[in-house]
Structure formats: C-alpha cells, structure tokens
C-alpha positions as a LaTeX table, in Angstrom:
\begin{tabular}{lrrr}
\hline
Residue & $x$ (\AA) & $y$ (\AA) & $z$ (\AA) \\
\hline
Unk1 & 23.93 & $-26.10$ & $-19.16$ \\
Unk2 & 22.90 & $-23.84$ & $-16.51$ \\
Unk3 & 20.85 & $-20.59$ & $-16.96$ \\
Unk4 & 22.73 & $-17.72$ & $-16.36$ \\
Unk5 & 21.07 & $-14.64$ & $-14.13$ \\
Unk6 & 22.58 & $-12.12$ & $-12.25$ \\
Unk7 & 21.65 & $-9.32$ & $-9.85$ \\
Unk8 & 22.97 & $-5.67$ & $-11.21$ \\
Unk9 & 23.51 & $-2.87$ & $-8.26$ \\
Unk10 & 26.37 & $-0.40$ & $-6.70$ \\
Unk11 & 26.67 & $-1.45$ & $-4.03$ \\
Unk12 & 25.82 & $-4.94$ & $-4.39$ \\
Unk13 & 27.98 & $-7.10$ & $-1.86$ \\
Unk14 & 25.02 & $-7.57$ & 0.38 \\
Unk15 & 22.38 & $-8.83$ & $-1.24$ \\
Unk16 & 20.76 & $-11.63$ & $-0.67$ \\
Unk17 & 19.38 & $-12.49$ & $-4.13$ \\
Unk18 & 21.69 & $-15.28$ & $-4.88$ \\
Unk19 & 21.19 & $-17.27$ & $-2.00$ \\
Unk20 & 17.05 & $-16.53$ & $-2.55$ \\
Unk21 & 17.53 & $-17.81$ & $-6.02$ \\
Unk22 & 19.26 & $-20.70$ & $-5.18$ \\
Unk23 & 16.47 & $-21.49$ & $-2.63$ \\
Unk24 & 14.12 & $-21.24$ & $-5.03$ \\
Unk25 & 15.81 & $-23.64$ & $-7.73$ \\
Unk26 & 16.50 & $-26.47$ & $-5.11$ \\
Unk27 & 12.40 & $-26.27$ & $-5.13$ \\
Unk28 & 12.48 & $-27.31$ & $-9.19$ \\
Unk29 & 15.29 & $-28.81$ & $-9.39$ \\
Unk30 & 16.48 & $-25.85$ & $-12.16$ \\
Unk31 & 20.13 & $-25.44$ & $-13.10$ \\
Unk32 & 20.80 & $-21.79$ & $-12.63$ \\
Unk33 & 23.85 & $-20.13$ & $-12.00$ \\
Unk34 & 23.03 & $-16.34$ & $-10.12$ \\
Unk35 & 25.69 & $-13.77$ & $-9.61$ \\
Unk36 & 25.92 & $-10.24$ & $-7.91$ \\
Unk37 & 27.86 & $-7.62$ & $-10.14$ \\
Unk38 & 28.88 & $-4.71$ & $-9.14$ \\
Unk39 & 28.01 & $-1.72$ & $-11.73$ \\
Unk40 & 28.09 & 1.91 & $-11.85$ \\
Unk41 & 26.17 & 4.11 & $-13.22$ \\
Unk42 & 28.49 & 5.05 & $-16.30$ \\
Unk43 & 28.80 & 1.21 & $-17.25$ \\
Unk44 & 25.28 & $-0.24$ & $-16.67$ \\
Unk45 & 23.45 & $-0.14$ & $-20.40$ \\
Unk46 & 26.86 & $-1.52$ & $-21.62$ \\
Unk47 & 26.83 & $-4.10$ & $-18.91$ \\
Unk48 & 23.36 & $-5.04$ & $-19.74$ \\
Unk49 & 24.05 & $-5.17$ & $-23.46$ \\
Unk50 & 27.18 & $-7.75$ & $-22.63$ \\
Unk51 & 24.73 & $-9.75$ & $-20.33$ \\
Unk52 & 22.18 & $-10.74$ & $-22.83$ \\
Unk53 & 24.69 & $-10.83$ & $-26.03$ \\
Unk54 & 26.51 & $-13.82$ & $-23.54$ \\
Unk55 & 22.97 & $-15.34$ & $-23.93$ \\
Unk56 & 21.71 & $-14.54$ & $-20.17$ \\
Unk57 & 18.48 & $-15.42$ & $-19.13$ \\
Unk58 & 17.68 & $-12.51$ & $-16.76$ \\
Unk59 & 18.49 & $-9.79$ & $-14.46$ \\
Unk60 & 17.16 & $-8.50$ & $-11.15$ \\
Unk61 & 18.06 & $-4.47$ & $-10.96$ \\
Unk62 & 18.46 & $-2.48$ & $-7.40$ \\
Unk63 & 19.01 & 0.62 & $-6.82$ \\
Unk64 & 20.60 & 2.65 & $-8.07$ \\
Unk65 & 19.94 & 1.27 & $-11.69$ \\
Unk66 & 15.78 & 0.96 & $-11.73$ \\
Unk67 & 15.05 & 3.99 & $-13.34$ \\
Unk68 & 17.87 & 3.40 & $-15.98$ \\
Unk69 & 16.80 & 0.00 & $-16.53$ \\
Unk70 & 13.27 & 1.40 & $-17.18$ \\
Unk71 & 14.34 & 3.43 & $-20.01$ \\
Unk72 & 16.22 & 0.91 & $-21.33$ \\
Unk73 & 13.77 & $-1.89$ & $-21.38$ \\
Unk74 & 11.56 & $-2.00$ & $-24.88$ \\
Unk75 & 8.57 & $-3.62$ & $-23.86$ \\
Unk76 & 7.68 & $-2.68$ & $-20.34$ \\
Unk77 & 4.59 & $-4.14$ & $-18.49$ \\
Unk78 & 1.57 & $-2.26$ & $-17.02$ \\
Unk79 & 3.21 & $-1.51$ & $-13.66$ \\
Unk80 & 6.58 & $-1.01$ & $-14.55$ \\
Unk81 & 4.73 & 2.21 & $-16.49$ \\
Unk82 & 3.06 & 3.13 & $-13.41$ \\
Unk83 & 6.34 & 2.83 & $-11.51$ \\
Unk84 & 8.37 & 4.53 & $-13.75$ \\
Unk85 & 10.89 & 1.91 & $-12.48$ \\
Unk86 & 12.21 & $-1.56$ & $-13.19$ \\
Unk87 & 13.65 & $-4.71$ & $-11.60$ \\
Unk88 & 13.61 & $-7.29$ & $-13.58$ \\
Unk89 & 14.63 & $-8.00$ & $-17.44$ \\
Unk90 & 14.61 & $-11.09$ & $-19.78$ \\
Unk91 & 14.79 & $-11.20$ & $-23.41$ \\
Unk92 & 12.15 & $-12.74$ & $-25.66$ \\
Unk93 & 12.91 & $-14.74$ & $-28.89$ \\
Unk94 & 13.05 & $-11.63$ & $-30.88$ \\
Unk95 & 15.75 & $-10.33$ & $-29.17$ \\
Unk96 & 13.76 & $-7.32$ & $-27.28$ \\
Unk97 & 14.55 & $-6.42$ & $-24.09$ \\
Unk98 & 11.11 & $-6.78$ & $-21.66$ \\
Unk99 & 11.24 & $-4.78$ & $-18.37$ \\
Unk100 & 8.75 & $-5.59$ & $-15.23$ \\
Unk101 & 8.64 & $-4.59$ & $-11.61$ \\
Unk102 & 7.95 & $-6.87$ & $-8.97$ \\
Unk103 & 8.52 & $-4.99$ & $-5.68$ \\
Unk104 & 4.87 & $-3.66$ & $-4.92$ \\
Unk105 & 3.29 & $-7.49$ & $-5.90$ \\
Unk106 & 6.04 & $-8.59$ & $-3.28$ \\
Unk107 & 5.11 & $-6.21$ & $-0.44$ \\
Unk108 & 1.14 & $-6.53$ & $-0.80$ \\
Unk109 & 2.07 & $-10.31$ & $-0.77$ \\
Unk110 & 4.08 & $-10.13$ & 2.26 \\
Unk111 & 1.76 & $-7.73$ & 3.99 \\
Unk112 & $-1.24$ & $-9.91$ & 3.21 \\
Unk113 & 0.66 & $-13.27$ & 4.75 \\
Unk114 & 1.21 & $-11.41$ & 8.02 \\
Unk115 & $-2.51$ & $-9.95$ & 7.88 \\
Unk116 & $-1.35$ & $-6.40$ & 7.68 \\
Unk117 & $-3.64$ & $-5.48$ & 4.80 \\
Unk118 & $-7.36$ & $-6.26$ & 5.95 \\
Unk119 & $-9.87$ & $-5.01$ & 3.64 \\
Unk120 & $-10.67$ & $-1.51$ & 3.13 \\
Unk121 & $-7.27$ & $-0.75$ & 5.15 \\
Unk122 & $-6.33$ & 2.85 & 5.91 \\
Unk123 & $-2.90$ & 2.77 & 5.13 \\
Unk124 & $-0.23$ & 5.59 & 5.36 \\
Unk125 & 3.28 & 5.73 & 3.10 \\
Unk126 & 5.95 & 7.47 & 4.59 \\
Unk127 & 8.28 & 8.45 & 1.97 \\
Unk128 & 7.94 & 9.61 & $-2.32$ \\
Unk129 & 10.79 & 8.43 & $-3.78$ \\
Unk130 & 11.64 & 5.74 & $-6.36$ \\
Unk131 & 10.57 & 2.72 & $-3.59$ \\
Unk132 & 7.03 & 4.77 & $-2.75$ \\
Unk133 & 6.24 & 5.91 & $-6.29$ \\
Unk134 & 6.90 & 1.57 & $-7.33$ \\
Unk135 & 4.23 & 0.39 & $-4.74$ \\
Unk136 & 1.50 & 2.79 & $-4.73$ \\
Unk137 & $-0.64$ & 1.07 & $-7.33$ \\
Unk138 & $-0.11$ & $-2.19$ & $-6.08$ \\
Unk139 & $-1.50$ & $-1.08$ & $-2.73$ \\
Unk140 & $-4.28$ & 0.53 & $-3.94$ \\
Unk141 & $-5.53$ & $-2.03$ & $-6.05$ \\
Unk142 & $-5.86$ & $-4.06$ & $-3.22$ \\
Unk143 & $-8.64$ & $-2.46$ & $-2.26$ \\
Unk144 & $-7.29$ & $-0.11$ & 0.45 \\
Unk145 & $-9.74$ & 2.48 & 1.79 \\
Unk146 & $-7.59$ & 5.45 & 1.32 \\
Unk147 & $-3.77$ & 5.81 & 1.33 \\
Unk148 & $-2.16$ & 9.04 & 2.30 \\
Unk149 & 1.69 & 9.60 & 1.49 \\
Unk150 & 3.87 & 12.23 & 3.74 \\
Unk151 & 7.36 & 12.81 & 2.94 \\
Unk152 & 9.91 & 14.84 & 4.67 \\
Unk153 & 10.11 & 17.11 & 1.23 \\
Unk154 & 6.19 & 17.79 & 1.27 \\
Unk155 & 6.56 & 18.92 & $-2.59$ \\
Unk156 & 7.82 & 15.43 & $-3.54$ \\
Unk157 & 4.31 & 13.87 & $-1.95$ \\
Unk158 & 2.52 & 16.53 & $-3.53$ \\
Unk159 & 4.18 & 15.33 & $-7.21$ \\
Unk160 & 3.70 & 11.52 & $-6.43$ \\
Unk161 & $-0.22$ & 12.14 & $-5.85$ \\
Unk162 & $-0.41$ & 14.45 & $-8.76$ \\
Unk163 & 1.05 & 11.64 & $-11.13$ \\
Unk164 & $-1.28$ & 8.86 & $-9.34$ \\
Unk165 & $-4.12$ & 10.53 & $-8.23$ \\
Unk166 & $-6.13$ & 8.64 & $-11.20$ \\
Unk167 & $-5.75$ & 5.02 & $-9.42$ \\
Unk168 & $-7.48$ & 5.43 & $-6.39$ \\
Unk169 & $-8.01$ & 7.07 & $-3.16$ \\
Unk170 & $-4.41$ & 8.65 & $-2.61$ \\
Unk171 & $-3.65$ & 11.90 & $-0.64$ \\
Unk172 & $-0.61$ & 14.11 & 0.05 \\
Unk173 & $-0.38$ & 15.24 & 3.43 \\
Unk174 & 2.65 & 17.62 & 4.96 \\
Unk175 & 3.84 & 15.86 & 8.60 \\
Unk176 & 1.97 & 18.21 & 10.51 \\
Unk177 & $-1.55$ & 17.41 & 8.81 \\
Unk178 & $-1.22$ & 13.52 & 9.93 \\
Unk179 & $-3.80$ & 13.72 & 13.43 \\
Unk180 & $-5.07$ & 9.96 & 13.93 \\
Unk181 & $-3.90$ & 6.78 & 13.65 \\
Unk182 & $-4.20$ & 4.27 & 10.30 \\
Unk183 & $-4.44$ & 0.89 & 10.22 \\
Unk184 & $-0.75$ & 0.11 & 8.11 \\
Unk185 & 2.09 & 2.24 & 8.40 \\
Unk186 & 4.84 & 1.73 & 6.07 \\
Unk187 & 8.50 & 3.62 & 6.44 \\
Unk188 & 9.33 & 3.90 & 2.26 \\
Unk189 & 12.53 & 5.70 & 3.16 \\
Unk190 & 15.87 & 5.13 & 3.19 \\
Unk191 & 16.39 & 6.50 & 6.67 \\
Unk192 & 17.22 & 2.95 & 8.35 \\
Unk193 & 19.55 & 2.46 & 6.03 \\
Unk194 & 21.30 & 5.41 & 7.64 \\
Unk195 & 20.21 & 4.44 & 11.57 \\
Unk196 & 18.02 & 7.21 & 11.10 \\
Unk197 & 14.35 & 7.34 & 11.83 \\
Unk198 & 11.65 & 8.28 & 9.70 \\
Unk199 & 10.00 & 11.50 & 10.21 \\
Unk200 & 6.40 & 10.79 & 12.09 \\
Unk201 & 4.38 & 12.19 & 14.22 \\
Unk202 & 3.33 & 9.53 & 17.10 \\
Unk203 & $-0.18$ & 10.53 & 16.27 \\
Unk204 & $-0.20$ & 7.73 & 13.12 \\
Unk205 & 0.33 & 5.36 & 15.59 \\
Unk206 & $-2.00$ & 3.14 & 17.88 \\
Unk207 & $-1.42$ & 0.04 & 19.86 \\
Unk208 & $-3.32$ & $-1.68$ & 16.53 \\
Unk209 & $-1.76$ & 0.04 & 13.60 \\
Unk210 & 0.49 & $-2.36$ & 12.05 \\
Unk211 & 3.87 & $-0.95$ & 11.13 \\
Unk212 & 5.78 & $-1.96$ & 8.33 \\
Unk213 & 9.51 & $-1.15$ & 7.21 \\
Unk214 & 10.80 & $-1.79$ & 3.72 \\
Unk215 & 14.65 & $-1.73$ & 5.20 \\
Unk216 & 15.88 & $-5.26$ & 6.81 \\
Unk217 & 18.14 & $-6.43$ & 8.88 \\
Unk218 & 19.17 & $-8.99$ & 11.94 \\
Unk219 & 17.47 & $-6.63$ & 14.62 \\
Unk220 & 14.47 & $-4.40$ & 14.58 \\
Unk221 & 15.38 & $-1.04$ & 12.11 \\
Unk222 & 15.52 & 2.02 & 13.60 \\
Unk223 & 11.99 & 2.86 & 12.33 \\
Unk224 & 10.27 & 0.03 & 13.65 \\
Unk225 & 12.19 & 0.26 & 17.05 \\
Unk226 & 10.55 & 4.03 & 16.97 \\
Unk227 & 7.43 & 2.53 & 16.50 \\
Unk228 & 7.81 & $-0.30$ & 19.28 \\
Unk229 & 8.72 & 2.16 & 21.39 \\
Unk230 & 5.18 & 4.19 & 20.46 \\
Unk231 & 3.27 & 1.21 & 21.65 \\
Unk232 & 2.61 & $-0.93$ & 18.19 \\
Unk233 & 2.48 & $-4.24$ & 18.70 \\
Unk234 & 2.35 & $-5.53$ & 14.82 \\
Unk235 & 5.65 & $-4.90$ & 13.31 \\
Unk236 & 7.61 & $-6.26$ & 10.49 \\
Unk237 & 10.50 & $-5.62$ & 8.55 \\
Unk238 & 11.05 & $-5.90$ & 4.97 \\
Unk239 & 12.72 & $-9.28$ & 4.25 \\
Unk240 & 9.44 & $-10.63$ & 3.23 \\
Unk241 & 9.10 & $-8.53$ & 0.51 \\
Unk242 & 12.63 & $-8.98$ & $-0.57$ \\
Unk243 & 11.52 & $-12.68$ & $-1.20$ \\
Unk244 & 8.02 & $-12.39$ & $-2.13$ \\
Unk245 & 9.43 & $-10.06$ & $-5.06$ \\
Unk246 & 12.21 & $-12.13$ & $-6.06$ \\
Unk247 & 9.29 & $-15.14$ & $-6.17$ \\
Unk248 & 7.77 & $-13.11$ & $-8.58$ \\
Unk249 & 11.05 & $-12.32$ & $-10.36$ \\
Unk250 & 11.62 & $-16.10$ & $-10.53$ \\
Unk251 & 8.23 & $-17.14$ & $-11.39$ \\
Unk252 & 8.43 & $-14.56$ & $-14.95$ \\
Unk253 & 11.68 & $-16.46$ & $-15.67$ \\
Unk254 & 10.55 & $-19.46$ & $-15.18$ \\
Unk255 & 7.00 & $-19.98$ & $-15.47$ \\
Unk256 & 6.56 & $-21.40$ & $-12.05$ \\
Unk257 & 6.52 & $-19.33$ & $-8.29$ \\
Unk258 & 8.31 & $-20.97$ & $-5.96$ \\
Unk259 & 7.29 & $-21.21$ & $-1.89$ \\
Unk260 & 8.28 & $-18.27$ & $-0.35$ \\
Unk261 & 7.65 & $-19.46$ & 3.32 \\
Unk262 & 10.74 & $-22.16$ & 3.67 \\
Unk263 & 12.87 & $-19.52$ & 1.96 \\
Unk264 & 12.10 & $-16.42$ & 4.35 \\
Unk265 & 12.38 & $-18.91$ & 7.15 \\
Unk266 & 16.38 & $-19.63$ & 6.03 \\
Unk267 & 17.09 & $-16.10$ & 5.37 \\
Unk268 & 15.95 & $-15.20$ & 8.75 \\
Unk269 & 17.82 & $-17.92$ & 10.59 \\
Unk270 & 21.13 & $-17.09$ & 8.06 \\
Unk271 & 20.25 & $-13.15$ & 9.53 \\
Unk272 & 20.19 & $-13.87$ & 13.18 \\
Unk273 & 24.10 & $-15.95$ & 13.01 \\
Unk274 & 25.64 & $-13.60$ & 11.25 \\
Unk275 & 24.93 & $-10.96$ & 14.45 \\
\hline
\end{tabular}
C-alpha cells in the first residue's frame, strides 16, 4: 500500500511538490501517493486532523498555513522554534503531531551548490516577513560574516533583529543606510510574485555580489532582472531551494535524502516548455 502525503496551501494549483516527490521516490523505489489540496484558512486544523486520522504519513505546509501549522504541531524541532514557522508534519507512534521547517537548510544548500555562500560571506536579506524570519538562523550558522536585513517597513527589520539578535551577527538597516556592496543578496519578498521589484538601492550591488531570489519561475523574476540590469553577473532564482527543502522534507519521512541535482535539472526543463 502506498504512503499517503500531501501538500496543504490556498492557493495550491501550482506547486510543484508532487512532481518533486515523485522524482524523489523513482530514486528508492518508494510507493507514495502525493497530492495538492486546496485549504483555507477556516478549514486547515480540521483538514490536518482528517489527514492523519486517514493514517497519512506527512504533510508539506505553504503559505499561507506555516504559522498555523506551527501552533498546531506538539513537538516542534530547534528551528521550527527559531522560525516561528512550519512546513512539514508527520506523526510518531504515539500519535503526536511533530512539526519541522526545512526551507532555510534548503536555501543554504542551494546557495552553497552554486558557490553563493563562501566563507565569512557578507550577506544582505531583503525582506522580514514569515520567509526572512524562517532562514535567518540557517544563514548565520553557516558562518556568514555579518547579515544585515532591510525591509520596505523598516519597523518589521527592526523586530526580526530584536527577536534574533542572540544568533549571530545580524543588523537592521532602513533602505537608505545600505552604502556598499555585499557579497549575497537575497530578495525574501513577495514582490516577484506581483512583477514587482524589490526595494534596493543599486549601491548593494557589484559586478561580484551574487544575487539570489526566493520567487521562481520560467524566466528571470523581476528582481533578478533588476539586478542583471545593475551589472551582477551571479544570479539565481529560487527553484533550488524549492527542491533542496523538499529533499529535506523527504529525507525526515523517509530516512533517506534523495539527489537533488537530476530533480532540479527536470523541473527546469518541465519550466522552460511550459513558456
């Protein structure tokens, strides 16, 4: 009999997890069966509850159900805490419901693949919501030498480094502070989502500074096009991440990662026919 999983958002018709998880159990040979489900706000502890009672195996959460799922998990790991956000549950034997985040493992993963993240990086975050607040310790752990968060709300970057300011080397700065260039810039907003760009002053930018966007899609994001257009050479979107994280995801499930390589690879191709 198959495993049952399931990815839990609103919207969800887009996502890619499926097809990522599918990828990842040809690797294994596993039996899985992984659905999208559509599920509002109102409806998503009771939707969770039906899940495991039907004797699921596990759930991936996006937005905008990570904080709920947080306070809903039982037994939450060391980052999820940190986040204040989660992405993936599983029950245990006992019936309790175990909550984990695996987005910041899968960007520092994906940034370290593509070289983005040398040692003792200076790294900037542009953005302080839910995605910025769920990688900062991940990035500072590895071993950046400082990382600075701006948001277009200054308060909001100003509260995120208040809350974190005990893991590392983290600053708030308002837009207008931000005067040289950093090694790693990465756009934590939702603004491509919207064909916006970021707010940023060019002066974060040099032809070196590798620029990084969280958002993906068949053609450069609106960010990253911003930065092209700046001069930076070394830019990436975010579908690594997407399946660097759902590696990790599939590897707390299982007890196994998966390659993530052949599986970006596919994606990228499946990305560039559908345009």
């Amino acid at each position: 009999m198959n495993r049952q999983f399931a990815v839990f958002g609103h919207p969800i018709a887009h996502s890619l997890s499926p097809h990522i998880h599918d990828l990842f159990a040809a690797q294994f040979g596993d039996a899985l069966d992984y659905r999208r489900q559509d599920v509002v706000a109102a409806d998503f502890v009771g939707a969770v509850q039906a899940f495991f009672a039907a004797a699921g195996s596990g759930l991936n959460i996006t937005v905008p159900h990570k904080e709920a799922a947080y306070r809903l998990a039982t037994q939450r790991s060391a980052r999820a805490e940190c986040a204040g956000s989660v992405n993936t549950l599983w029950q245990d034997a006992q019936g309790r419901l175990h909550g984990d985040t695996t987005d910041g493992a899968g960007l520092c993963a994906d940034l370290q693949r593509q070289g983005f993240l040398p040692p003792a990086a200076r790294v900037l975050l542009v953005g302080a919501g839910g995605a910025a607040r769920a990688v900062v310790q991940p990035l500072l752990a590895a071993g950046v030498a400082s990382l600075d968060i701006c948001n277009r709300s200054a308060q909001r970057a100003v509260d995120l480094v208040h809350d974190m300011h005990h893991l590392g080397p983290l600053r708030a700065l308002a837009l207008s502070e931000i005067d040289t260039a950093y090694d790693l810039v990465i756009n934590a907003t939702a603004a491509s989502l919207h064909g916006e760009v970021a707010a940023l002053p060019a002066a974060a930018l040099a032809p070196t500074t590798a620029c990084y966007d969280m958002v993906y899609g068949a053609a450069a994001t609106p960010f990253l096009a911003w930065c092209q257009a700046q001069g930076a050479q070394r830019c990436s979107d975010g579908l690594g991440m997407l399946v660097e994280q759902a590696a990790e995801a599939y590897a707390l499930w299982w007890g196994r990662r998966p390659q993530t390589q052949p599986v970006l690879t596919a994606l990228r191709g499946h990305l560039s026919a559908s345009v």
